[in-house]
PANUSE-550816 format. One record per residue (C-alpha): x, y, z. Coordinates in steps of 0.1 Angstrom, whole numbers, plus 5000, padded with zeros to 4 digits. Layout:
<tivos>
XYZ...
</tivos>
This chain:
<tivos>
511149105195512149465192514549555162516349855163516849855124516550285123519950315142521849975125525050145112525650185073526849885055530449905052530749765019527949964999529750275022533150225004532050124967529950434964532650624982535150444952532750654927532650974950529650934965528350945001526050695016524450815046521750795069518851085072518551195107514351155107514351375135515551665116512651835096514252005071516651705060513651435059511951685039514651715016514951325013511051335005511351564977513851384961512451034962509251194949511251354920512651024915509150874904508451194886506451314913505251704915507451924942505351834977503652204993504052245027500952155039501851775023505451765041503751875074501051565067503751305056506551395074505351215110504250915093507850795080509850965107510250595122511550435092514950375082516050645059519350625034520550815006523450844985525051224982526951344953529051624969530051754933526251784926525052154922522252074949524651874968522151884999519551664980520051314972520551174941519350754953517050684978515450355003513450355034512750045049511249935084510149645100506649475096504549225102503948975073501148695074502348345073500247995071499147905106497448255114500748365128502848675114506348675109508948975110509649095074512049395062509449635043511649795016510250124996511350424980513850264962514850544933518250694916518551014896518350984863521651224859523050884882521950614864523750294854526550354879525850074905523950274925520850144926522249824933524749904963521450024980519349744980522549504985523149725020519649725030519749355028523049295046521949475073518749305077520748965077522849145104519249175121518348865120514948955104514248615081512448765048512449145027509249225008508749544986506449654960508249844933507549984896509949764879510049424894511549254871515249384880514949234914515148904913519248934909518949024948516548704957513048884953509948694937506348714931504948594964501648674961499248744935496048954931493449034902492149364887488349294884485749494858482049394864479149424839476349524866473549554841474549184831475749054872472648964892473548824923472548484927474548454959473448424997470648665015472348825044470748925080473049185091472749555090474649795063475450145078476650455058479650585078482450905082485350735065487150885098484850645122486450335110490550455116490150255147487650005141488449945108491649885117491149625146488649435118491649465095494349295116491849025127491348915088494848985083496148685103493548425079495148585048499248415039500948705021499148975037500949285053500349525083499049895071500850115088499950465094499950705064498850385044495650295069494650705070494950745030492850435021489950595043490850935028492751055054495651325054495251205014494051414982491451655000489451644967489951274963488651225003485451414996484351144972484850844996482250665007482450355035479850155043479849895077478549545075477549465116476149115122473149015143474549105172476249425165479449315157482249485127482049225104483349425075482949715052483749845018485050245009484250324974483750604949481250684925482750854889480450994862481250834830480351114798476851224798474650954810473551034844472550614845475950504840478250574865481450374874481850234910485450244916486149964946488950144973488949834998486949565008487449385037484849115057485748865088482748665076481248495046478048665055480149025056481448945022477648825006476249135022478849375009478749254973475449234974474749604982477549664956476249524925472749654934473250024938471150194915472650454884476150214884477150004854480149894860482449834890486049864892487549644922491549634917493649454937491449164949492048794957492848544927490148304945486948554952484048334957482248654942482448484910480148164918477748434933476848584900474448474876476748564844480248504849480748684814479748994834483348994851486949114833490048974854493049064847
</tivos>
């Protein structure tokens, strides 16, 4: 089913309670340049984000051009053309049990001014973002957001959870399975389409889990990202016996002070279709020489890595 959720007309009754207050909520035309870019550079002010060049607008620009795009206009402002609250939201696909996927109404972006604040704002946004997906018929909202504690007043609740994990490597021998298949050092840009294909095949066996969509996929493989940040990325492919994607991990490697023997793997993504993928991944991981300690945020609360480990003191999660 096909929503058409970037042309749903404004929610009347955010519309008139901002307009009570003076204020104009509005839709960005995504197909006009200069106002998306405007929108942009205030929802990155609005996390206290630098001022975006050029050459990032030109990069970023494309990838959100489909989403819906709102923001609320203060016409007594001095920069009246630049919003002082912002939202985008768009429809995705969100993993459900039964390897299925389910329609879900991505919300992002979600800031107000801090010359706005405590004025309703904030909440007239998310409340018309919400009415119109009911309107939709679209049966669940997800969002990730800085402070998400305020947001259970609209319905929202920890759904999923994850785990920041710190391992020892001097003290973590792997104790786990020998693997067959064959570890490859790749282009980070060789995997934007494979990568992606083994991505939404494991998607569908994880509950909670979300499409990537565009930007997102291209900046976790140092893509149209930081330039200086991409130069640092390294991916490595896990193919089985056969040939087959099975998995692969991107990671960088970060000097820590002056010992040359000590360096910090920093874990970007990990993703395997097979227990064999995952064993043969770690593996290489936790064995690459002049690396004490990894840093793999953002992982699983049920990792079978730790059973594969010979010292489970070796591992932080928080």
């Amino acid at each position: 089913m096909k929503y058409e959720y970037a042309a749903a007309p404004l929610d009347a009754v955010s519309a008139e309670r901002l307009a009570a207050q003076g204020l104009d909520l509005a839709l960005v035309d995504t197909s006009d340049s200069e106002a998306l870019a405007t929108w942009l550079q205030a929802e990155n002010r609005g996390f206290h984000g630098a001022r975006l060049p050029q050459s990032k607008l030109e990069v970023q620009l494309p990838h959100i051009a489909h989403r819906r795009t709102t923001g609320v206009w203060d016409p007594d402002s001095a920069d009246a053309a630049s919003p002082v609250a912002t939202v985008s939201t768009w429809v995705m696909d969100l993993t459900v049990p039964g390897e299925r996927s389910i329609p879900a109404w991505a919300v992002t972006a979600v800031s107000v001014s801090p010359t706005h604040r405590r004025r309703g704002i904030g909440r007239a946004l998310l409340e018309a973002e919400l009415r119109t997906a009911a309107s939709l018929n679209v049966p669940v909202a997800v969002l990730t957001v800085t402070e998400a504690t305020i947001y259970g007043r609209y319905g929202f609740g920890p759904s999923v959870m994850s785990a920041d994990w710190t391992i020892d490597t001097t003290r973590a021998r792997w104790i786990g399975p020998e693997t067959s298949g064959i570890l490859s050092f790749v282009e980070p840009e060789t995997m934007l389409s494979d990568g992606y294909d083994l991505v939404q095949r494991v998607r569908l066996q994880s509950p909670g889990q979300v499409e990537f969509t565009g930007i997102l996929w291209e900046r976790l493989l140092g893509v149209n990202g930081d330039p200086e940040s991409a130069k640092s990325l390294r991916v490595v492919r896990y193919d089985d016996d056969e040939g087959e994607l099975q998995g692969f991990a991107a990671y960088r490697v970060v000097e820590i002070g002056e010992d040359f023997t000590s360096h910090r793997l920093d874990l970007a993504y990990l993703v395997s279709a097979t227990d064999e993928a995952y064993a043969g991944l770690w593996h290489f991981l936790l064995e690459i020489d002049l690396v004490s300690t990894i840093s793999a945020p953002l992982r699983t609360i049920d990792e079978p890595l730790l059973w594969q480990l010979s010292d489970q003191r070796a591992v932080r999660r928080t």
